[in-house]
C-alpha positions as a Markdown table, in Angstrom:
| # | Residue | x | y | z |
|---|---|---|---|---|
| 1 | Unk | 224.8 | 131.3 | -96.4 |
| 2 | Unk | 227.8 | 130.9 | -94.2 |
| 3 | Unk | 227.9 | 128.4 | -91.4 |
| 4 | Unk | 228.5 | 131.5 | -89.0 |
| 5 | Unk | 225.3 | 132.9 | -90.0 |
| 6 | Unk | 223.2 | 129.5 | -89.6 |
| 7 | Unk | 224.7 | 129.3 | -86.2 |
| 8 | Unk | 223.1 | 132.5 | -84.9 |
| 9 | Unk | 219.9 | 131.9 | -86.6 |
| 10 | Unk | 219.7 | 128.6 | -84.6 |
| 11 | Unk | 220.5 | 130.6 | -81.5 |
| 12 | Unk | 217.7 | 132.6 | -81.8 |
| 13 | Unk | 215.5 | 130.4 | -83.0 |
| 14 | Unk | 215.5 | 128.7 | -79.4 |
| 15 | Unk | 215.3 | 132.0 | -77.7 |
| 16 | Unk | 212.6 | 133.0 | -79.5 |
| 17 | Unk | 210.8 | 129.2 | -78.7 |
| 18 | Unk | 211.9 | 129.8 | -74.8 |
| 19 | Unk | 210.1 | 132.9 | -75.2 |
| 20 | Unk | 207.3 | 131.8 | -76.6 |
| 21 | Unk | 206.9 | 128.9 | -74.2 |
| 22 | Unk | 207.3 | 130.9 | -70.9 |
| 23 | Unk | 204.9 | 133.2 | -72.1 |
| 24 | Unk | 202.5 | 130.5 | -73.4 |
| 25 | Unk | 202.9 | 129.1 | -69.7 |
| 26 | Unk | 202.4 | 132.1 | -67.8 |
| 27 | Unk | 198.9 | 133.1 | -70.2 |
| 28 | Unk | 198.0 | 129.3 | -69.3 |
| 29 | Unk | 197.7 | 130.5 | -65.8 |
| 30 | Unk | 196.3 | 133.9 | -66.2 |
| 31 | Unk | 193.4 | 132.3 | -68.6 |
| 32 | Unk | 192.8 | 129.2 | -66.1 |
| 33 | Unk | 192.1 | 131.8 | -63.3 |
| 34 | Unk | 190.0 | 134.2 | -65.3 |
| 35 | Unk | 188.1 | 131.1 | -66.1 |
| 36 | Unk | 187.6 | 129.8 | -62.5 |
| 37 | Unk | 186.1 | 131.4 | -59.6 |
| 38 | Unk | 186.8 | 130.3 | -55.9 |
| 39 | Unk | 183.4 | 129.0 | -53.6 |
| 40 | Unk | 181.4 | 131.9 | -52.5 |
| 41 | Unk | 182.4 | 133.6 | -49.3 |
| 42 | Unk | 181.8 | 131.6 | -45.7 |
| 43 | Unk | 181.1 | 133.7 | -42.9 |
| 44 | Unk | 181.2 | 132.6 | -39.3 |
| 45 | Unk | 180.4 | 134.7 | -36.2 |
| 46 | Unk | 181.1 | 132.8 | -33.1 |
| 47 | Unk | 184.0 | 132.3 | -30.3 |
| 48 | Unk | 184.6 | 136.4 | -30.5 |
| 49 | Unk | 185.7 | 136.4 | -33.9 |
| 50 | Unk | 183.9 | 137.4 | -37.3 |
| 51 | Unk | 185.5 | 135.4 | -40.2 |
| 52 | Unk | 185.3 | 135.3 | -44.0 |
| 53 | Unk | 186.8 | 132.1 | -45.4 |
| 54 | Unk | 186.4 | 129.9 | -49.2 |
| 55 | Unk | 187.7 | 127.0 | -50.1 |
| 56 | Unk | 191.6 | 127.0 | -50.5 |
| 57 | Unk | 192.2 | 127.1 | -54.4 |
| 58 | Unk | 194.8 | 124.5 | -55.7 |
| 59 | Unk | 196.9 | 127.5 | -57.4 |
| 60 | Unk | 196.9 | 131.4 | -57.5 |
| 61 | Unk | 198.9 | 134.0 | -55.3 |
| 62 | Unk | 196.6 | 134.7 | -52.4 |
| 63 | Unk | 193.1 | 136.1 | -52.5 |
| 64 | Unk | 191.3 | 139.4 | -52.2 |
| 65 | Unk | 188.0 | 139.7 | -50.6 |
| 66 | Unk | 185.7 | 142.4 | -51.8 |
| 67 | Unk | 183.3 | 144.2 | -49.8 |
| 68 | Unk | 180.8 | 146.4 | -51.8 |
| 69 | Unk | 178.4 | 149.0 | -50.8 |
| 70 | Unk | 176.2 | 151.0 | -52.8 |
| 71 | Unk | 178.5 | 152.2 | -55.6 |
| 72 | Unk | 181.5 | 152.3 | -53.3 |
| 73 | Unk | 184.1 | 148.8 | -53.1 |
| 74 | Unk | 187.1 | 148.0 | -50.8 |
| 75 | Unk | 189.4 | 145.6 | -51.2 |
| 76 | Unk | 191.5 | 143.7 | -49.0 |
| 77 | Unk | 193.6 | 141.3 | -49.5 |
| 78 | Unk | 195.4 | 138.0 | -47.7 |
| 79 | Unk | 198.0 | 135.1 | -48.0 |
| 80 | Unk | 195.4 | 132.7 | -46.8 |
| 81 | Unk | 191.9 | 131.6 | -47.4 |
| 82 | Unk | 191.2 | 133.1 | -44.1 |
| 83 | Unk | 190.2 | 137.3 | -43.2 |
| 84 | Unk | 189.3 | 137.7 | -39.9 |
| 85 | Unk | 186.9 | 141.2 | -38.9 |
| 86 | Unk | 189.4 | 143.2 | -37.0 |
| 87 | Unk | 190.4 | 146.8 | -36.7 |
| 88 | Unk | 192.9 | 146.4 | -39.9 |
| 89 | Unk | 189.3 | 145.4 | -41.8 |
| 90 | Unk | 187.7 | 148.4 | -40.5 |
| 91 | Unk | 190.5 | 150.8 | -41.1 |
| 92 | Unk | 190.1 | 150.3 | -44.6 |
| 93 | Unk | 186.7 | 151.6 | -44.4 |
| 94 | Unk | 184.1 | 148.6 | -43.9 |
| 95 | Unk | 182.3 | 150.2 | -41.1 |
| 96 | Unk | 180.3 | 148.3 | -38.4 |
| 97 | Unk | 176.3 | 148.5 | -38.8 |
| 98 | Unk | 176.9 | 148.8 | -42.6 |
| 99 | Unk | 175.3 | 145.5 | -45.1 |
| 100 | Unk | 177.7 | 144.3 | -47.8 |
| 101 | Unk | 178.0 | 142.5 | -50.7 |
| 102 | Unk | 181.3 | 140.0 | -50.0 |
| 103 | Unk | 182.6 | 138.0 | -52.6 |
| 104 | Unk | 186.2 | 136.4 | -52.9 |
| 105 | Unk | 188.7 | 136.1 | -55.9 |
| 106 | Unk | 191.7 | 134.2 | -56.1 |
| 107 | Unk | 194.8 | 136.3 | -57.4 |
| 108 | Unk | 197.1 | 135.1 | -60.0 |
| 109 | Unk | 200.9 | 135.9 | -60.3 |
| 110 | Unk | 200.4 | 139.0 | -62.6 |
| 111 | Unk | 198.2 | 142.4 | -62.5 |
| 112 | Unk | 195.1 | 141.7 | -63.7 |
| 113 | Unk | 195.5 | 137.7 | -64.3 |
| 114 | Unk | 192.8 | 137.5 | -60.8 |
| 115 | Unk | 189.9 | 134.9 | -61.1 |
| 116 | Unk | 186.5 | 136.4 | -61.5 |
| 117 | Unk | 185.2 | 137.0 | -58.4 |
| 118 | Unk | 182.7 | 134.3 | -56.6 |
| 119 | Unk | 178.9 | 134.7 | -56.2 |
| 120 | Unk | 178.7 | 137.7 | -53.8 |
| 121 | Unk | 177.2 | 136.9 | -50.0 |
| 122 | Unk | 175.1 | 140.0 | -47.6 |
| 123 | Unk | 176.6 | 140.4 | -44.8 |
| 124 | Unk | 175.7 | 143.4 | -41.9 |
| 125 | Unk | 178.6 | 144.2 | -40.5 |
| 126 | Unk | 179.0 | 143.5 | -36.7 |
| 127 | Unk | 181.8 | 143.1 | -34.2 |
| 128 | Unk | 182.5 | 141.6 | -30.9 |
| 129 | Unk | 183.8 | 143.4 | -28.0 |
| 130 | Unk | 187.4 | 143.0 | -26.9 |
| 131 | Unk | 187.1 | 140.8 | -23.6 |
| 132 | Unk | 188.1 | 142.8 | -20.5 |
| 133 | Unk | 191.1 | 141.8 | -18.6 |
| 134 | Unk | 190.3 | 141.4 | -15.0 |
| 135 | Unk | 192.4 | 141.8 | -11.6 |
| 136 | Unk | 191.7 | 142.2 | -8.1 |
| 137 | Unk | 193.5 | 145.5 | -6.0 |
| 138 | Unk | 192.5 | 145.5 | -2.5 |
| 139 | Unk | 189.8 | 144.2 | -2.4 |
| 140 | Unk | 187.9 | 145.7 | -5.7 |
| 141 | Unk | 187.8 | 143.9 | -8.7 |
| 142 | Unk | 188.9 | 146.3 | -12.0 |
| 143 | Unk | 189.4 | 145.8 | -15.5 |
| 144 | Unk | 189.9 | 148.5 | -18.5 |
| 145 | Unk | 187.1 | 150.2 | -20.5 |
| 146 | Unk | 186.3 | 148.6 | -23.6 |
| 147 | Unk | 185.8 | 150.5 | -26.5 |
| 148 | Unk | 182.3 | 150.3 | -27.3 |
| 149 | Unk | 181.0 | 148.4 | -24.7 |
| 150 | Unk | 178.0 | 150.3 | -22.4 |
| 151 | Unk | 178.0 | 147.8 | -19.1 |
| 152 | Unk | 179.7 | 145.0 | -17.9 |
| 153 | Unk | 178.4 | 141.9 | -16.4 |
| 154 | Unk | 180.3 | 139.9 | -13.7 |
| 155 | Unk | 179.9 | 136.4 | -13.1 |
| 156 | Unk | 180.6 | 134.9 | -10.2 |
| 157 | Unk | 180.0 | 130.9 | -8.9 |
| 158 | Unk | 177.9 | 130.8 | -5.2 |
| 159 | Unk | 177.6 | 126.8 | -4.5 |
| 160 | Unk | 175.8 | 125.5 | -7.5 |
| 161 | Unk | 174.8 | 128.7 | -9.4 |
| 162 | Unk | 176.7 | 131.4 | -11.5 |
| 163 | Unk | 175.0 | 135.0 | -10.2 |
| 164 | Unk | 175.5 | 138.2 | -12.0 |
| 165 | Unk | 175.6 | 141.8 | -11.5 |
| 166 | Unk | 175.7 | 144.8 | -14.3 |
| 167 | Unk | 177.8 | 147.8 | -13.9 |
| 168 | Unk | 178.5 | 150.5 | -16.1 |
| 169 | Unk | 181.7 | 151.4 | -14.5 |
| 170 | Unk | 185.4 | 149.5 | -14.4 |
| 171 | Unk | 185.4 | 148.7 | -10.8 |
| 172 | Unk | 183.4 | 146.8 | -8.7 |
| 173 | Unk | 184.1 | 146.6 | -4.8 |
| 174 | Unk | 184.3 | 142.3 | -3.8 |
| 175 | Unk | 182.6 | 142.8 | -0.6 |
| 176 | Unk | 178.9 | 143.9 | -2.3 |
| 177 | Unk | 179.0 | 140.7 | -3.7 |
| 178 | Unk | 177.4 | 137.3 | -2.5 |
| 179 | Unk | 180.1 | 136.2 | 0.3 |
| 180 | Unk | 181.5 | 132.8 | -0.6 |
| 181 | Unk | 184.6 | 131.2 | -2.4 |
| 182 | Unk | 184.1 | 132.0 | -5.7 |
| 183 | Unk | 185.3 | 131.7 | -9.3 |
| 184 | Unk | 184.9 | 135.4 | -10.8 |
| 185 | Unk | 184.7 | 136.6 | -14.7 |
| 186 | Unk | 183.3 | 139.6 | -16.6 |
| 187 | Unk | 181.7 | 140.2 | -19.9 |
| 188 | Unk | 181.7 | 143.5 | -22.4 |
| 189 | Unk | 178.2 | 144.2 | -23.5 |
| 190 | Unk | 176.1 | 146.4 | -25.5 |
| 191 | Unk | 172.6 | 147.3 | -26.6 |
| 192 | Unk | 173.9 | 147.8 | -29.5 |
| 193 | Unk | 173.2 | 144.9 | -31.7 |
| 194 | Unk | 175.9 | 145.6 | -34.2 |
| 195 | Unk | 178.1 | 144.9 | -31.4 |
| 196 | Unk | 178.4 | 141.2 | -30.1 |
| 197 | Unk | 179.2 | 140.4 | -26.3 |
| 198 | Unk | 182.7 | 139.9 | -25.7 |
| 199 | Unk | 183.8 | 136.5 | -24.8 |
| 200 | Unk | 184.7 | 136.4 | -21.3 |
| 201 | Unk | 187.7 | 137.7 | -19.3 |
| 202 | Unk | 190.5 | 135.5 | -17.9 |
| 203 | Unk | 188.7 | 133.9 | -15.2 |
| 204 | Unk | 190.1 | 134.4 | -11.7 |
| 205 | Unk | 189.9 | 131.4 | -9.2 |
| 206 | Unk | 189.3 | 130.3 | -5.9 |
| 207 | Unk | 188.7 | 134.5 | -4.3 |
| 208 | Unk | 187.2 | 134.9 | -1.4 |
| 209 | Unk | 184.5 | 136.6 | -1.0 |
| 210 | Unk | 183.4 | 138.8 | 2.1 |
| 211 | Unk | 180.2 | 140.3 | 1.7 |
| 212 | Unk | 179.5 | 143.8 | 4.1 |
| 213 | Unk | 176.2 | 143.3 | 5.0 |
| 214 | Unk | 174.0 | 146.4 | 4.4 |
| 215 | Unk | 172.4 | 148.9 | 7.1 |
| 216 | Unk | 169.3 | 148.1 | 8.4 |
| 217 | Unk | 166.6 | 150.7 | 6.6 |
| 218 | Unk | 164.0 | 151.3 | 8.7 |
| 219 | Unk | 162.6 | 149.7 | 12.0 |
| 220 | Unk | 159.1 | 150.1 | 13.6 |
| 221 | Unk | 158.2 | 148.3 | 16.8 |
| 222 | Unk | 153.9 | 147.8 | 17.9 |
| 223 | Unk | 154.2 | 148.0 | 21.4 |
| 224 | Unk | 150.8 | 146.4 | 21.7 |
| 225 | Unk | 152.4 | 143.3 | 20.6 |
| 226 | Unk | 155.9 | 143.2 | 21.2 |
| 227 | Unk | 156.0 | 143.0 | 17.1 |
| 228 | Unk | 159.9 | 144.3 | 15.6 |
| 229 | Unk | 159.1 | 145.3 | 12.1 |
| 230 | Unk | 163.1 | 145.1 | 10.6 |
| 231 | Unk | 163.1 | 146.7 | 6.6 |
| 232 | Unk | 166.6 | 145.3 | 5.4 |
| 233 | Unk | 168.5 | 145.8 | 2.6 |
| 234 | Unk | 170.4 | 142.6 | 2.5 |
| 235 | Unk | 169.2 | 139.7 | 4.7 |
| 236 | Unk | 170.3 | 138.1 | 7.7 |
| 237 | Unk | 170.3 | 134.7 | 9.7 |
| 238 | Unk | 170.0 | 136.3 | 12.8 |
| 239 | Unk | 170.7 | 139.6 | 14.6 |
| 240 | Unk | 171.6 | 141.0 | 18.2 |
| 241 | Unk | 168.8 | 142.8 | 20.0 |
| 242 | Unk | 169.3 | 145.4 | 22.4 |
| 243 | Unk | 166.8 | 146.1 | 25.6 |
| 244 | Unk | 168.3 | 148.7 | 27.3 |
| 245 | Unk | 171.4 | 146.6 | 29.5 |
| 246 | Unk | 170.5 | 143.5 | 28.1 |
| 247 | Unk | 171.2 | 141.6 | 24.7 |
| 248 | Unk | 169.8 | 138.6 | 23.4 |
| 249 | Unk | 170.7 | 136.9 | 20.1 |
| 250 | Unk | 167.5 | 136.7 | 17.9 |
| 251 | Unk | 167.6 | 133.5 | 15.4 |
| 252 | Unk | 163.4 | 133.0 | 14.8 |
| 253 | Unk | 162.0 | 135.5 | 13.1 |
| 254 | Unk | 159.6 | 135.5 | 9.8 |
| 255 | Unk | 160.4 | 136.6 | 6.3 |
| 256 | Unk | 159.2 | 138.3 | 3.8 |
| 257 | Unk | 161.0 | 140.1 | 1.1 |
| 258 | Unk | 162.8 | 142.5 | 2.3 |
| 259 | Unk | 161.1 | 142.8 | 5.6 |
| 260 | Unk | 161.5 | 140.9 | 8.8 |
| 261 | Unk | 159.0 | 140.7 | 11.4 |
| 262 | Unk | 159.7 | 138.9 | 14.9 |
| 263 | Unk | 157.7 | 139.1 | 18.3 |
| 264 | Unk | 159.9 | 140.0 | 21.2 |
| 265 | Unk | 157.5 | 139.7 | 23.8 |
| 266 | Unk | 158.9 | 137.2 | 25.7 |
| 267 | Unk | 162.0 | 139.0 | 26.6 |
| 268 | Unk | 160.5 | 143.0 | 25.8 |
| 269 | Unk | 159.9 | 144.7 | 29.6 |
| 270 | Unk | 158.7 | 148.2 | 28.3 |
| 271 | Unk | 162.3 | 149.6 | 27.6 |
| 272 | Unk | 162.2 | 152.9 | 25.9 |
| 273 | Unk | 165.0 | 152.2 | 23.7 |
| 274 | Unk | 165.3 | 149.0 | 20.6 |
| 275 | Unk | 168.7 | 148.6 | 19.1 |
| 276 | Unk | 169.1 | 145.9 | 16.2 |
| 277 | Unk | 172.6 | 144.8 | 15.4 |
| 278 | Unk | 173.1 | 142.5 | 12.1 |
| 279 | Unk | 174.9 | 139.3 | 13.0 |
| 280 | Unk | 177.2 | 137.7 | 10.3 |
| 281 | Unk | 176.6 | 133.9 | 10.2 |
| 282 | Unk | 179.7 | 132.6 | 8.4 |
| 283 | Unk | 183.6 | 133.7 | 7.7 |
| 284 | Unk | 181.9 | 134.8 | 4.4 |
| 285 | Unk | 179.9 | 137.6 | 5.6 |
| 286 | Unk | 180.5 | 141.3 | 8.4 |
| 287 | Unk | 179.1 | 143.6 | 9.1 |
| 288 | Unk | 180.9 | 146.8 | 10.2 |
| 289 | Unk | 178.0 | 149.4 | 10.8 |
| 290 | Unk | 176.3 | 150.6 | 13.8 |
| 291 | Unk | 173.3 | 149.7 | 16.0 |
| 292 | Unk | 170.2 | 150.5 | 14.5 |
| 293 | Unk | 168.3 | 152.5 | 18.1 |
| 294 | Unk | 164.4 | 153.1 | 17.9 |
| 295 | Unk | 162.7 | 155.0 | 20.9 |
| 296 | Unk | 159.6 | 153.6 | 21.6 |
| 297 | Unk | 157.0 | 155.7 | 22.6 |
């Protein structure tokens, strides 16, 4: 054999080695994976976000989380350890209210060198609202609708409590609200219970609050007794009354519900006409209506 010939046998000799040792490598790493399976799937629901997570695997090229209902599969996959449940998810077809089987596998650098997939979790689907996004425009507190949300709650500090009020709508006027200095924020909710409340809105500081104080209902007055019967629909600390020419500032009266009951006999002289005027008693409060007239008979 000549030594030209020897020469190229050695040559490929050590190609054919090379070959054989990068593809010896690469089925080490497709076998390792098919032998392996990452931790079953973790799945958190809380701070307005759904989240399906497994332990990070020391080698592979990503993962792809499975979800599987009935006879039907999808598969999504991510760089990280880490799929959050968000419109891309549900594009894909893993609707909300639906129960599925999740399970996780870690993908290897070729087609078809995946692990097998981890032991496969239920999960009913469910998402949280988007959080509305609130702003003040004179004087009325709006936000935009948020898809599947059915009411919105707004929260709002008065002293030492947080009160609430439910709307269905995207505006809500300030001044029907508690008077005070106040710290207001909104929720999205639902009755739904595949869909979660939303966490809560950017929070909007130090407003001030006017409250309008209502009309008066209705009014009766016992002439027997000098007795004002006053049906309100928001309550006050004290009121004007008006006797024909004359007007006296009322501040002692009784209570009850939504009724107020005071005995003007010591300033009542048989006038034929009661007026009843609500009095605001702090910067926090007005009223803007009209007297209230009864004619006494």
């Amino acid at each position: 054999m000549k030594m030209k010939d020897k020469k190229w046998i050695k040559i490929l000799l050590a190609v054919l080695l090379g070959t054989i040792t990068v593809v010896s490598i690469v089925l080490m790493c497709v076998l390792n994976l098919k032998d392996s399976s990452p931790d079953e799937v973790k799945i958190s629901v809380e701070n307005g976000h759904v989240t399906f997570s497994t332990t990070q695997a020391s080698k592979g090229y990503g993962y792809t989380f499975k979800f599987k209902e009935g006879g039907t599969e999808y598969y999504i996959k991510s760089d990280q350890n880490l799929l959050e449940y968000d419109e891309s998810v549900i594009s894909v077809g893993v609707e909300v209210g639906k129960t599925y089987m999740v399970s996780v596998a870690v993908n290897g650098e070729l087609e078809g060198g995946n692990s097998f997939y981890s032991k496969e979790v239920e999960w009913k689907a469910v998402k949280y609202l988007a959080a509305p996004q609130v702003k003040i425009e004179n004087g009325i507190l709006t936000w935009d609708k948020i898809n599947d949300a059915e009411f919105y709650e707004i929260c709002y500090s008065h002293k030492d409590e947080i009160l609430k009020v439910r709307t269905t709508e995207t505006t809500y006027a300030l001044d029907k609200l508690t008077g005070g200095l106040s710290e207001i924020f909104v929720f999205a909710g639902s009755s739904n219970e595949n869909y979660l409340t939303s966490i809560s809105s950017n929070k909007l500081k130090d407003v001030t609050i006017v409250h309008e104080i209502l009309p008066i209902i209705t009014m009766n007055f016992t002439k027997s007794t000098a007795t004002l019967t006053i049906t309100v629909q928001d309550l006050f600390n004290c009121f004007k009354l008006y006797l024909g020419e004359k007007a006296y500032t009322i501040t002692q009266f009784e209570v009850s519900g939504r009724r107020i009951t005071c005995n003007i006999d010591y300033v009542y002289n048989g006038e034929t006409k009661i007026g009843v005027r609500p009095l605001p008693s702090d910067i926090y409060n007005k009223y803007t209506g009209k007297v209230t007239y009864i004619d006494v008979i």
